[in-house]
N, C-alpha and C positions, 0 to 999 in steps of 0.2 A: 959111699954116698957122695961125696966129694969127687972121686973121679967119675961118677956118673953125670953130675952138673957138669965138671968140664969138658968128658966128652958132647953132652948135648949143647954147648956153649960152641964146640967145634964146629957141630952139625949143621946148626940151626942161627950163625950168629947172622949171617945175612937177611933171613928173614926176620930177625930179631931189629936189625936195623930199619929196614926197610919199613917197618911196623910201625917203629920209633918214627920215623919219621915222616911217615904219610899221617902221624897224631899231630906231630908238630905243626905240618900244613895246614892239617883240615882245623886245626886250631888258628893260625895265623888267616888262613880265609876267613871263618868265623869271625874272628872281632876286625880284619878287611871291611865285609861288607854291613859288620854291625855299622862300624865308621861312616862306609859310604853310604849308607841308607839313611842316617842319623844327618849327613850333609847334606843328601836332597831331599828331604823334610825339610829342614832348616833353611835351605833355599826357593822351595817351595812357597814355606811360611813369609819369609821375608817379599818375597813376589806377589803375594796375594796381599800382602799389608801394602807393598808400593800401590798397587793398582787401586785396591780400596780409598786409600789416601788419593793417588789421583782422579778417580772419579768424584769422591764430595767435595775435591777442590774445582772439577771442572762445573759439577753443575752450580755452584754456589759461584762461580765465574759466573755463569748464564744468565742465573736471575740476577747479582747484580747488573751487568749491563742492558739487560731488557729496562730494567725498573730505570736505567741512567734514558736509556732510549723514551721512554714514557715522561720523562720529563720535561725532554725537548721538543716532543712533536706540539703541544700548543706554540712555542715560538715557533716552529715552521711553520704551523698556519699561521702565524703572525706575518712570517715574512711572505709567504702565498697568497697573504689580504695585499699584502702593499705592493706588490708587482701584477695580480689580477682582481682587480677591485671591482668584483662585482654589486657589493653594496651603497656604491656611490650609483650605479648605472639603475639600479633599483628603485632608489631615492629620488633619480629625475623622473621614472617613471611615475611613480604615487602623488610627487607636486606636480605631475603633467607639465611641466616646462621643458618638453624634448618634442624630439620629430620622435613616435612613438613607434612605429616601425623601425626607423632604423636603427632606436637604442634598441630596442628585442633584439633586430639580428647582430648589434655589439655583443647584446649581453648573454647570446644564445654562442657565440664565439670564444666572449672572457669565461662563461661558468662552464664552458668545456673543456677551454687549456688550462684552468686551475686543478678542476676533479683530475684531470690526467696527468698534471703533474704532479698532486697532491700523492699519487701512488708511485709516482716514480722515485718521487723524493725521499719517503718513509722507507720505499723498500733498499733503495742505495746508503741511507743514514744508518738503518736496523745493519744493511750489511757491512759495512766500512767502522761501525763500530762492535760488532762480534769480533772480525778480523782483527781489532785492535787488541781487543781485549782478552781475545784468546791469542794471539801471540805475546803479549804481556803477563799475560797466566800461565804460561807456560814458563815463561823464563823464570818468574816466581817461583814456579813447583821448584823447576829444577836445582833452582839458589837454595830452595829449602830443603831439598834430597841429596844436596852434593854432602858429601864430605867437607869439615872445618877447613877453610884454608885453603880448600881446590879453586884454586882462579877461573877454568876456563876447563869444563868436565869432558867435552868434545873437540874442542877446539875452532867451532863451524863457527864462532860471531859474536857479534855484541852480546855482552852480560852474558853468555852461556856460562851458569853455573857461580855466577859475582851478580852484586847488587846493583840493579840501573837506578840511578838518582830519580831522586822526587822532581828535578827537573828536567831529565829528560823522557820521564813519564806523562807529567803534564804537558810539556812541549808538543809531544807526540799526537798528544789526544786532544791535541787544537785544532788538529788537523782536520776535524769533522766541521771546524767553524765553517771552514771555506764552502763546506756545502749549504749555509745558511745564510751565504751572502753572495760573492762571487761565481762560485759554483751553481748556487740555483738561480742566480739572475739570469746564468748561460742556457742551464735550462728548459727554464719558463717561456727565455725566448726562440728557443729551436722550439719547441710542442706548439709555442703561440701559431709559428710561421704553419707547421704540419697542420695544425688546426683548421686555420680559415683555407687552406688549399682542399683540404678535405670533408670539411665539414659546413662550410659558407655555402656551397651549391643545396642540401639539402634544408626544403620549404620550413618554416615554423607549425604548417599547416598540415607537412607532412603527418599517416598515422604511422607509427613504430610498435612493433611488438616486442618484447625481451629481444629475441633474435638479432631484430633489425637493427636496435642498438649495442648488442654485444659487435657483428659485423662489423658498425659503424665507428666502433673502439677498437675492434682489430685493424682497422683498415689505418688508422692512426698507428698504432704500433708498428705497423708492419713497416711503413716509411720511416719513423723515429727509429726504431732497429737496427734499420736492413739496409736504410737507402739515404739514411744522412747521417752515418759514422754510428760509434760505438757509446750508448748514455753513460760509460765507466769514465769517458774524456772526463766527465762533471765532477766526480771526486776531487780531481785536483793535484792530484799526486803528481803529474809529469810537470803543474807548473811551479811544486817546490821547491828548494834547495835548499842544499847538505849543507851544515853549518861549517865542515872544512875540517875546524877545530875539535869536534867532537864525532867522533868515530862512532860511540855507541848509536848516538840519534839518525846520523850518516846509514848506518846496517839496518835499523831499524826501518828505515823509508824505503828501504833498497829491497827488504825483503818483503814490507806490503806491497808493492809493487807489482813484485815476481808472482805474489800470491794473487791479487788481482789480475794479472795477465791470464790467468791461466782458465783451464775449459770450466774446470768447478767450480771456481766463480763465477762464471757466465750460467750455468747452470743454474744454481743456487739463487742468483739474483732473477732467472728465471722464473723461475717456482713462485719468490715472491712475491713478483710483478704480477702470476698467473693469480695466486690470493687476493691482490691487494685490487686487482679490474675486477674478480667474482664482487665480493663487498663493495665495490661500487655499485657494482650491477643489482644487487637487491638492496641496494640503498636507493638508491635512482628510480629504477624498476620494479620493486616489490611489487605491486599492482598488474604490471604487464602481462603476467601467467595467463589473464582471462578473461580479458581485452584491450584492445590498443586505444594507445592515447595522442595528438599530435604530439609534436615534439616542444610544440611551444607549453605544452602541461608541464614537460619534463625540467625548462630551462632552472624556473628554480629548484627543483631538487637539486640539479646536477650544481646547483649553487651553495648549499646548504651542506652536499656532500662532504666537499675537504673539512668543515669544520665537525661535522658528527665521525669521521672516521679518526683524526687527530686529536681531538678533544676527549673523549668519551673512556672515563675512572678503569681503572682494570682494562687497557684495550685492546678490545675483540683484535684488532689487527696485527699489532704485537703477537700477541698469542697465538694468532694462527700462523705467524711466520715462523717462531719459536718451534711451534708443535710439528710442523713438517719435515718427513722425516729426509729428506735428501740435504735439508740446511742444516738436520741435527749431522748428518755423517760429514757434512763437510765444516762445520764448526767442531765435533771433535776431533777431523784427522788434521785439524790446523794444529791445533793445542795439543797434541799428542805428537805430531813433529817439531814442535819445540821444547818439549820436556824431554829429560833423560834417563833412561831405563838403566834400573839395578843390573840389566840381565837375566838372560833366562833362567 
């Protein structure tokens, strides 16, 4: 019996080996790919929590800065009373102590460059503070995704990955003053001039259909636009300076900038300008669908307008800028170029 085993041990030991050890493999592959299957789950999970996490931090980004937006639009029509004061031109009308024609055609002049800047204003405000606030929110995420102790996760800029001070967060975000004072003074007075070259030829007596005044508002845009420089000048941004001494605040200007230079922003403030003339227009105009009115019916609506689209609880205008969807994709690929990914 014994020498039967050894000769079959003689025989057969190669493939006895070879047996051996194609178990060994197909064991060592086995808990291989238990491992690596176990790892891309694991990193899977981890990815789908990053993004989760980033998404109810971006939208909770969103609404608050809409709701910071909705705060300030009554000051801007504060400040769009005291550089286009139509209710003083009004007021001489009713005591009859004016040449009554010609405050009409003042006041058919002032309650046009206000309505028109009133939409220029809100939609450059809405956007200059998204763009603030999502690239603030992003640095945030990312300060709160890094790893303890990681300085600088990317090494691209200010605060990537570290905390930006509460004052150079505020600093930052004062930056939107300038469009409530100097910035819209600038303005009010380029649309005032686009105004009366555009709009002073036509009669008080004139009739207008929706048409004729949507036209009548492009034809305005088109010159404010196209043919007296770019409404982004009014931010304010080029005539800032870097504090020198602080780098963070310095990067931070440097890169709203960059981001307003660019097509998608021009876009995007597109869009909203394109909302924010519609809501004029069936503010103004609601009635026009189904007969014409002269233009002198319209003056005060188009009076009235800045204050019902800036004033009004929950606003419709906000919301429709918010809810558009080429400003939601470029308000998330802001905030999602400043935040930093686990990896795939």
């Amino acid at each position: 019996m014994l020498r039967w085993a050894q000769d079959a041990w003689k025989r057969h030991k190669r493939k006895i080996y070879f047996v051996a050890g194609a178990a060994a493999a197909g064991y060592a592959a086995k808990k291989y790919l238990e491992w690596k299957l176990d790892a891309m789950q694991q990193q899977a999970m981890t990815r789908q929590l990053f993004l989760t996490r980033q998404h109810h931090h971006f939208q909770s980004n969103q609404k608050s800065c809409d709701a910071t937006v909705v705060l300030l639009l009554p000051k801007l029509f504060e400040d769009l009373k005291g550089l286009q004061d139509t209710e003083a031109l009004l007021l001489q009308l009713k005591q009859g102590k004016c040449d009554k024609v010609q405050t009409w055609e003042e006041l058919k002049l002032v309650s046009t460059a206000r309505a028109i800047a009133c939409v220029y204003a809100s939609s450059l405000l809405f956007l200059l503070l998204r763009l603030q606030s999502n690239i603030l929110g992003g640095y945030m995420f990312q300060t709160l995704s890094a790893p303890e102790g990681d300085g600088d996760v990317d090494g691209r800029g200010a605060g990537r990955g570290k905390v930006l001070s509460s004052e150079v967060q505020s600093k930052y975000l004062r930056l939107a003053e300038w469009l409530t004072g100097a910035g819209l003074e600038g303005l009010v007075g380029h649309i005032a001039v686009v105004v009366r070259q555009n709009v002073a030829p036509v009669s008080l007596k004139q009739l207008l259909a929706r048409n004729d005044l949507a036209s009548l508002l492009q034809r305005v845009r088109d010159v404010v636009e196209n043919q007296q420089g770019d409404v982004r000048q009014f931010l304010g941004l080029g005539t800032v300076d870097g504090c020198g001494d602080d780098a963070d605040y310095d990067t931070l200007l440097l890169e709203t900038q960059d981001v307003v230079d660019t097509e998608a922003f021009a876009h995007a403030l597109g869009v909203c300008l394109d909302i924010g003339f519609e809501q004029l227009l069936d503010q103004v105009a609601g009635q026009l669908a189904t007969e014409d009115f002269p233009f002198a019916k319209l003056v005060p609506k188009l009076s009235t307008s800045c204050q019902v689209l800036l004033h009004t609880p929950d606003n419709p205008l906000v919301q429709a800028f918010a809810a558009a969807a080429p400003v939601k994709r470029f308000c998330q690929s802001v905030y999602e170029s400043f935040c930093s990914s686990p990896g795939p």
